[in-house]
C-alpha positions in Angstrom: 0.0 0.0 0.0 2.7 1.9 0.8 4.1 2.0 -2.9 1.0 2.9 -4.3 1.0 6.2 -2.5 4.8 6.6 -2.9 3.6 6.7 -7.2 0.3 8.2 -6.5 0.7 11.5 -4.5 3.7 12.8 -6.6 1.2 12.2 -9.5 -1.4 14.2 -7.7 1.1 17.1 -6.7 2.2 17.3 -10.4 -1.7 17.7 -11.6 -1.9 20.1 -9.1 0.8 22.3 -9.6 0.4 22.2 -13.4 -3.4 23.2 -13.2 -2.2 26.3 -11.5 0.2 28.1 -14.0 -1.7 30.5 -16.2 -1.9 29.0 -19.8 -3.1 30.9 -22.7 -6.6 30.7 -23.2 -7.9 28.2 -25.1 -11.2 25.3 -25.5 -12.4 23.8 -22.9 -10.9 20.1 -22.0 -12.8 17.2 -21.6 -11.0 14.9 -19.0 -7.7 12.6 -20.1 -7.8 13.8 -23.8 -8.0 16.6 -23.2 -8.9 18.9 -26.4 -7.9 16.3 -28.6 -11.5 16.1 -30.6 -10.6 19.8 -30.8 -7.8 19.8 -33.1 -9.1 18.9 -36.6 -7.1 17.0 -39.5 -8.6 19.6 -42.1 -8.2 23.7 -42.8 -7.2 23.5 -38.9 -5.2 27.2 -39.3 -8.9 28.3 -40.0 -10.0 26.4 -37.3 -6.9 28.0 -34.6 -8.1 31.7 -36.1 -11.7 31.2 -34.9 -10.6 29.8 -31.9 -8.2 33.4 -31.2 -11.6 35.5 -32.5 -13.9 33.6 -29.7 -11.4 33.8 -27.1 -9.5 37.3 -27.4 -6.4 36.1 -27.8 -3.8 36.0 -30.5 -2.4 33.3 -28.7 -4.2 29.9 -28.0 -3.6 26.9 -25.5 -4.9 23.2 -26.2 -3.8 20.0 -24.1 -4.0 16.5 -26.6 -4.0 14.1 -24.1 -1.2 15.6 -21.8 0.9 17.1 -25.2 1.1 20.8 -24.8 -0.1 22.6 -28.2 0.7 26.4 -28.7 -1.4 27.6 -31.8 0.2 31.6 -32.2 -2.3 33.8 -34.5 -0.6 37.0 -34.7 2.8 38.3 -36.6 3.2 40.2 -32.9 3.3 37.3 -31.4 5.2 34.8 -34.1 8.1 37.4 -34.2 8.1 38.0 -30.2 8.6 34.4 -29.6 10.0 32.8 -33.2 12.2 35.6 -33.6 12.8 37.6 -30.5 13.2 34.2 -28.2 14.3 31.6 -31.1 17.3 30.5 -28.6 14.0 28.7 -27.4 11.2 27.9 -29.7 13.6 26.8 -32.6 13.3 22.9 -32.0 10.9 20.3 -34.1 8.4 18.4 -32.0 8.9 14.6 -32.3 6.3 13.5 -34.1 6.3 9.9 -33.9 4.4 8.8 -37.0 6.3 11.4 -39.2 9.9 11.6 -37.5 10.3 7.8 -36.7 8.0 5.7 -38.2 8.4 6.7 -41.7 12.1 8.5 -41.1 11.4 12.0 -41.4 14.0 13.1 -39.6 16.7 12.4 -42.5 15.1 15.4 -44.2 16.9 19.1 -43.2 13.0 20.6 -42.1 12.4 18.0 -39.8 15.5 17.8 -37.9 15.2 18.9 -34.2 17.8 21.9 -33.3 21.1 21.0 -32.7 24.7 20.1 -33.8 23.1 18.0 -36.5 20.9 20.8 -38.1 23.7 23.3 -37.6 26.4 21.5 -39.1 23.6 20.4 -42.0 22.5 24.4 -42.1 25.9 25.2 -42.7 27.1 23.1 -45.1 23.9 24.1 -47.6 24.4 27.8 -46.8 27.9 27.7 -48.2 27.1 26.1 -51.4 23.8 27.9 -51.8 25.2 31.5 -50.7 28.6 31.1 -52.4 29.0 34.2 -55.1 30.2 31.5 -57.1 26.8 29.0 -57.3 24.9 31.9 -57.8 25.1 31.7 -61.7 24.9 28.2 -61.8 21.8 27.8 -59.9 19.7 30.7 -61.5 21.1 29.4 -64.7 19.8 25.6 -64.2 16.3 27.2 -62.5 16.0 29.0 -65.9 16.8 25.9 -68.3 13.6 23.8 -66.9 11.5 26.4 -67.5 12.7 27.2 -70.6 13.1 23.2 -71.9 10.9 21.4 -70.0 8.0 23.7 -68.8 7.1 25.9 -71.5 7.4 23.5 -74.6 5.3 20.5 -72.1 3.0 23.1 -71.5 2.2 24.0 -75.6 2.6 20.4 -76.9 0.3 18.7 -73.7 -1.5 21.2 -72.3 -4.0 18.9 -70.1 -1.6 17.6 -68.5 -0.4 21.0 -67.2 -0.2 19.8 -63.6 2.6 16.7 -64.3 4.3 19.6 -66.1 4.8 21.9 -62.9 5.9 19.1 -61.2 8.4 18.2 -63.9 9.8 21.6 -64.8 9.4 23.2 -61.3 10.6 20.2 -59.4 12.9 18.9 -61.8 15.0 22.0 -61.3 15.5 21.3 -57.3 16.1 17.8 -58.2 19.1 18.6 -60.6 20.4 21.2 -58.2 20.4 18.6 -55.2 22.3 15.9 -57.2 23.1 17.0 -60.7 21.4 13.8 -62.4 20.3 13.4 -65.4 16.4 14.7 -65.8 13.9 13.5 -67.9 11.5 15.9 -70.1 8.6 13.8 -69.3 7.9 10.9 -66.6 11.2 11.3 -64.9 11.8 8.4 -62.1 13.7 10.8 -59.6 10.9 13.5 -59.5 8.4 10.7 -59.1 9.7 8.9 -55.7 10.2 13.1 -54.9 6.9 13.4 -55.1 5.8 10.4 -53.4 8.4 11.0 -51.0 7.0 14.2 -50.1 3.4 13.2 -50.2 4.0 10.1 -47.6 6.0 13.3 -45.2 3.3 16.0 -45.8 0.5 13.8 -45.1 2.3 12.2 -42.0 3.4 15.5 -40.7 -0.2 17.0 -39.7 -0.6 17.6 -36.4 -3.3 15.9 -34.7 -3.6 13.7 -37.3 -2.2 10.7 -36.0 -3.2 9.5 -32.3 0.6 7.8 -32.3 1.9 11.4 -32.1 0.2 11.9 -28.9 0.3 8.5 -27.3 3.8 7.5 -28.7 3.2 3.3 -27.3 0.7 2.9 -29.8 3.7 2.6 -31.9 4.1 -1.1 -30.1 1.0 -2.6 -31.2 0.4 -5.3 -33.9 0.1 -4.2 -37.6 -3.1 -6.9 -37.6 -4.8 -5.5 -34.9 -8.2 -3.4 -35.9 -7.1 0.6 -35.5 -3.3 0.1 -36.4 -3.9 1.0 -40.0 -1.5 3.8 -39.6 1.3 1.4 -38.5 0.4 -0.6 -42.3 0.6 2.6 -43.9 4.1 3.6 -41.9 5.7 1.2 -43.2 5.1 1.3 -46.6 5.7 5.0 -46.7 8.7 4.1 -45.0 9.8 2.0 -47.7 9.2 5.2 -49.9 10.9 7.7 -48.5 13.7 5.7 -47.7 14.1 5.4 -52.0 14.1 9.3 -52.2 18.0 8.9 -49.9 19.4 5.7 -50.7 18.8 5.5 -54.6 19.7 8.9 -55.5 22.9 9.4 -53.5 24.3 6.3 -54.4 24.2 7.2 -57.8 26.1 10.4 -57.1 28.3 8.6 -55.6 28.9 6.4 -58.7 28.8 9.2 -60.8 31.2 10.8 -59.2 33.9 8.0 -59.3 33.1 7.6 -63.1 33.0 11.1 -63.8 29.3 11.5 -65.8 27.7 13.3 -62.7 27.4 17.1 -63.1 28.3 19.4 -60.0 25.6 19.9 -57.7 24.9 20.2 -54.3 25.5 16.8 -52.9 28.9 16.5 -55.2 29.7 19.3 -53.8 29.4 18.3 -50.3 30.6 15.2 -50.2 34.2 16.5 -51.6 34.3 19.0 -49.1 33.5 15.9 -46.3 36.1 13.4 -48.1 38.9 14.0 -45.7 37.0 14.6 -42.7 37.0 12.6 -39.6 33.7 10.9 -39.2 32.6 11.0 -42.9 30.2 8.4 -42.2 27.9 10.4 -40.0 28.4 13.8 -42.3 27.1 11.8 -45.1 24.1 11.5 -43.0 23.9 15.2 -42.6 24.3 16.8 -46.0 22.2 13.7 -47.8 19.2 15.8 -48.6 18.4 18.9 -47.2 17.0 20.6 -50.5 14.3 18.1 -50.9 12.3 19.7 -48.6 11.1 22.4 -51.4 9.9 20.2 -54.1 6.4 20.2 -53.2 6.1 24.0 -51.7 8.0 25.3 -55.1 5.8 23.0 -57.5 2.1 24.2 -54.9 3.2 27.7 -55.3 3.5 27.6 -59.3 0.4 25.4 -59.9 -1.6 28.1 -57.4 -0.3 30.6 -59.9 -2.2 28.5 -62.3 -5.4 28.6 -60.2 -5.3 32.3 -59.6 -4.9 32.7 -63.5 -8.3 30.6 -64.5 -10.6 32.5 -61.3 -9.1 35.8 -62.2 -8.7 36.8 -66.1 -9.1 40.4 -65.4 -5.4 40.0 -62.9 -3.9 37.8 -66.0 -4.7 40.6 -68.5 -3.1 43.1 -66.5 0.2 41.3 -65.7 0.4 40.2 -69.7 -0.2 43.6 -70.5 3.0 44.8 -68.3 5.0 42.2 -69.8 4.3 43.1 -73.0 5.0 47.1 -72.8 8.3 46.4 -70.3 10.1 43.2 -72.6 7.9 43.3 -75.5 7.2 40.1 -77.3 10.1 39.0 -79.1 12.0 37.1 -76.3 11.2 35.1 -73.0 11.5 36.9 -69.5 14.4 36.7 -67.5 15.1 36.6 -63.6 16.8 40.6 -64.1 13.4 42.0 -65.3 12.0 41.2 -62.2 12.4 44.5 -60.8 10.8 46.8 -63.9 7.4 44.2 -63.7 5.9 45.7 -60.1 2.8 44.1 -60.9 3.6 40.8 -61.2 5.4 40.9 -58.2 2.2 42.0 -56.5 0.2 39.4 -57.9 3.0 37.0 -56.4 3.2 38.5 -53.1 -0.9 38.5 -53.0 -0.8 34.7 -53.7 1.5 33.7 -51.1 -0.7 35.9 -48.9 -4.3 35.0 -50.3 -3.4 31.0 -50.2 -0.5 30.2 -47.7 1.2 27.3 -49.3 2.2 26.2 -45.5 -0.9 27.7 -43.9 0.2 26.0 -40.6 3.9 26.5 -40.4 5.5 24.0 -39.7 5.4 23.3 -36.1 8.3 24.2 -33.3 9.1 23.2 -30.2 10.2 24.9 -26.7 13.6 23.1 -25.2 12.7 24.8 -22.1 9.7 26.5 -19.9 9.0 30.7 -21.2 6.5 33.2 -19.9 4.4 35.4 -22.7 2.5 38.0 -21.9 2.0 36.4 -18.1 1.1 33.2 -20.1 3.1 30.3 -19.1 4.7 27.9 -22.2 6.4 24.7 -20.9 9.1 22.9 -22.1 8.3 20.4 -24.8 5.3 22.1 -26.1 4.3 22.2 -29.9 4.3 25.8 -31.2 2.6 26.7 -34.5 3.2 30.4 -36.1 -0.4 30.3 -38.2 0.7 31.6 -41.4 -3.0 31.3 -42.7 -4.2 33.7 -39.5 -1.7 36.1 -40.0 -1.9 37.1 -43.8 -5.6 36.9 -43.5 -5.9 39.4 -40.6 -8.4 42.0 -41.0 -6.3 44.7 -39.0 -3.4 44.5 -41.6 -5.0 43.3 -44.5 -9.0 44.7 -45.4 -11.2 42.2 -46.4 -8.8 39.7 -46.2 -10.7 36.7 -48.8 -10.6 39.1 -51.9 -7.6 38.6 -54.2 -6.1 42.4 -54.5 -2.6 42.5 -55.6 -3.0 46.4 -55.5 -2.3 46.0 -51.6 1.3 45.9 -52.2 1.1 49.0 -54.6 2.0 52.9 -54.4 -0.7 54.6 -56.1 1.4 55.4 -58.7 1.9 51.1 -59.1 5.3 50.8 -57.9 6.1 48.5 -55.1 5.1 49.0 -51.3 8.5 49.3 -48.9 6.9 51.3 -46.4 6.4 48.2 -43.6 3.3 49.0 -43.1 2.3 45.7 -44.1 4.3 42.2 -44.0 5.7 41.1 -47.5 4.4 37.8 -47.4 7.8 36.8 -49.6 9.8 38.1 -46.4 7.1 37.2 -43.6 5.5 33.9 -42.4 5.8 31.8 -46.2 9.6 30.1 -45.5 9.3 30.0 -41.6 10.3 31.8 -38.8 13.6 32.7 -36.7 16.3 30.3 -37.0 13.5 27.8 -38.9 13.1 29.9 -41.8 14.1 27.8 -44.7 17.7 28.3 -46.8 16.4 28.2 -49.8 14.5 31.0 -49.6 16.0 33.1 -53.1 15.6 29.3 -55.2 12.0 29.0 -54.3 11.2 32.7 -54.9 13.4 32.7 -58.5 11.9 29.5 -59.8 8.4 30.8 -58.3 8.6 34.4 -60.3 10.1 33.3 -63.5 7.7 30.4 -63.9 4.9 32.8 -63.3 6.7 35.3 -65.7 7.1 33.1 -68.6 3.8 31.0 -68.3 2.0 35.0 -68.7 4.3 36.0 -71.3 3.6 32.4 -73.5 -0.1 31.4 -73.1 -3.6 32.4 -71.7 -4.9 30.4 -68.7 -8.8 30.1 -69.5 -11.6 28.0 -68.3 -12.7 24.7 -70.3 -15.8 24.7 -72.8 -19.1 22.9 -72.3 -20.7 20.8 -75.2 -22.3 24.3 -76.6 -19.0 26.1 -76.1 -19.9 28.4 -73.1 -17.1 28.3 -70.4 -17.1 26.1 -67.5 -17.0 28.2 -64.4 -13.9 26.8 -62.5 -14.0 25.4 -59.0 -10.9 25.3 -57.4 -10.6 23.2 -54.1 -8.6 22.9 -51.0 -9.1 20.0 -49.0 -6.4 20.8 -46.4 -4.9 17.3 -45.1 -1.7 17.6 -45.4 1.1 20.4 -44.3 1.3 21.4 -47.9 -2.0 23.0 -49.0 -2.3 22.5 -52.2 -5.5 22.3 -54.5 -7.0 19.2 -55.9 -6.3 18.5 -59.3 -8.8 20.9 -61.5 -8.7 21.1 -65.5 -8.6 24.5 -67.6 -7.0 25.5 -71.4 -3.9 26.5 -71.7 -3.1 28.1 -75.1 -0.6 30.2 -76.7 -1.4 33.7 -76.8 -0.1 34.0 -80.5 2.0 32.7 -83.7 4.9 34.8 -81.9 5.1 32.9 -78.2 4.5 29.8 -79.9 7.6 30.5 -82.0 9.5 31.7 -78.7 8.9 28.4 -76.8 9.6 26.0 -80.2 13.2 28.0 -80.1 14.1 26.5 -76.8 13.0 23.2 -77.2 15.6 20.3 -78.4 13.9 16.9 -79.8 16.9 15.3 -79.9 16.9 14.4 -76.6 14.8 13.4 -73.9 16.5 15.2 -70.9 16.9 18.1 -70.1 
């Protein structure tokens, strides 16, 4: 009897003391899951921002079955504590069904801060920052657009979407490991994208009851409700394709000299002579990855924008046209004489958050906000979605206005008086924010850029040739948000951009 209280009233004393520090506001908890039924798998940034409206409070508490959850719904608050206190909210929770069960943690976003990140952080920003990659990486960003993306786009229009992913992500896959990419139906960007499916979808918060009660991990794949263990390991199995096939070919490359330079073969000569090659191997094997699917989302939302708002695609044509004219393809320096189109961009990455959630952080030790009390080991999410669709700083935040981030006289906004959604909230927070940053922006604007200056984006045609009014839809169940696969026209917008894409394309061969 004795032992029983010896476990039991430490137990009591630690329910105790915890019910008495001030957490942020948040839903009511129902006993031992607390607000578990509370955290939905779908549009749950929408979900959070209610939650801040009904409560008060820009910053939100919920308690999933003893796992504290931090849902942040204000830029005030993201940059007090991303920013401002990143020394502690700059971890990655452990998610069990994304980190261990399917290996997550062998991708650069995922990994928890630490030596690991920082010696992986530091390694990418030397080859990505170095004056001279710069040409290099623009230059490759600009040959899949140019040979794979455009001419795709006027000789199979319908399949526009396979396109992006091939042109878009293609261009991140070739800087990662300098392989050999395919025009069409290319074997590395397909386990990319499958890769990145399985880690999106796994990465949800709340989705999985494993993240929260880690020991359901132990129990038998057969059993009725283990599903998700089933489905682990066969994402496993995936994702461990996109490491393993890929570098070894590098690798072999490398010794046989075909491979061109790239990330990794960079890397790994830089490591050759180092002490302990077999764990920095480990480190620098695929950080990039991480931007396929955001870069290829953000491109094929450009799309989507074009079809629900001809009026915006007129405009930005018509900018192109008087600032490069029609008689060559735009280039990455012309992005500062098109204002407009940069608008557009910024307004997209405001109006549909490609990570709407962010992608979550964790506290390595106990803070205090605003009298609030945040523990160590709590999940922290800056809501992207909440903030770039908050009435204070942005009016009538649903309707697409790219004149938001326009001077009257339709030059560019620098005044701060707003957050630049390129600069703010889209590629993280604090010491999270993502590397890449300038790749994903370059490959995002000159996509954009070229797809304008090449063809019109237009809705499909009924049986008696009246358009088909587009629906465009979000289903929201994975960290990516990205919209279900919809069908338009894509045509050339003359005899002239036809001619401009046919110049860059090269039938004699199949890669790029």
């Amino acid at each position: 009897m004795d032992s029983i209280w010896a476990l039991f009233i430490p137990f009591v004393i630690y329910t105790w003391t915890r019910s008495r520090k001030r957490y942020p506001p948040g839903p009511k908890r129902l006993p031992f899951i607390g607000n578990l039924l509370d955290i939905p798998t779908r549009h749950a940034y929408e979900k959070f921002a209610h939650y801040s409206k009904d409560l008060n409070s820009d910053i939100i508490y919920l308690d999933a079955v003893g796992v504290p959850f931090i849902v942040l719904n204000s830029l005030e608050a993201c940059n007090d504590l991303l920013e401002k206190r990143s020394n502690v909210y700059s971890s990655r929770y452990h998610q069990t069904m994304a980190y261990e069960l399917i290996d997550g943690k062998r991708i650069f976003p995922m990994l928890p801060y630490g030596d690991e990140w920082r010696e992986s952080k530091k390694i990418m920003m030397k080859h990505i920052t170095a004056p001279a990659n710069q040409e290099p990486i623009f230059s490759t960003i600009t040959q899949f657009i140019r040979k794979s993306l455009l001419p795709n786009l006027l000789m199979a229009p319908a399949d526009f979407l396979v396109h992006i992913r091939n042109g878009v992500g293609g261009s991140i896959i070739s800087l990662t490991y300098g392989l050999p990419i395919k025009r069409v139906d290319d074997p590395w960007i397909e386990v990319a994208e499958q890769s990145m499916h399985c880690l999106t979808s796994a990465a949800v918060p709340g989705k999985y009851a494993v993240d929260v009660v880690p020991a359901l991990k132990h129990l038998p794949e057969w059993l009725p409700g283990a599903g998700f263990l089933r489905e682990a390991k066969e994402w496993k199995r995936t994702f461990a394709r996109l490491f393993e096939e890929p570098f070894k070919a590098v690798k072999k490359g490398m010794v046989d000299g075909t491979v061109q330079p790239s990330f990794l073969s960079r890397s790994l000569e830089e490591i050759s002579d180092m002490p302990d090659q077999e764990r920095l191997e480990r480190v620098i094997e695929n950080p990039l990855l991480g931007g396929t699917d955001t870069s290829v989302t953000a491109v094929t939302n450009f799309v989507a924008m074009l079809l629900l708002f001809p009026d915006i695609q007129s405009k930005a044509q018509a900018e192109i046209d008087i600032v490069i004219g029609r008689h060559r393809l735009p280039e990455l320096e012309d992005k500062t004489k098109l204002p407009y189109l940069s608008a557009v961009l910024k307004e997209l990455l405001r109006w549909k958050p490609i990570v709407p959630s962010g992608l979550p952080h964790m506290t390595s030790e106990d803070d205090i906000y605003k009298d609030y009390y945040i523990p160590k080991g709590a999940i922290v999410m800056g809501n992207n979605w909440a903030i770039m669709h908050d009435e204070k700083i942005f009016p009538n935040p649903s309707k697409f206005d790219p004149t938001r981030f326009l001077t009257a006289s339709g030059q560019l906004r620098h005044d701060n008086k707003i957050p630049d959604p390129e600069v703010v909230a889209t590629f993280g927070f604090g010491r999270r924010i993502c590397p890449g940053i300038n790749i994903g922006l370059a490959s995002f604007w000159l996509s954009a850029a070229c797809i304008l200056a090449c063809f019109n984006v237009t809705p499909e045609l009924d049986d008696e040739g009246k358009p088909i009014t587009p629906k465009i839809e979000y289903v929201g169940k994975e960290i990516v948000s990205h919209p279900e696969p919809f069908r338009c026209q894509i045509t050339p917008r003359d005899p002239e951009a036809t001619a401009l894409v046919q110049a860059e394309y090269d039938e004699s061969s199949e890669y790029i």
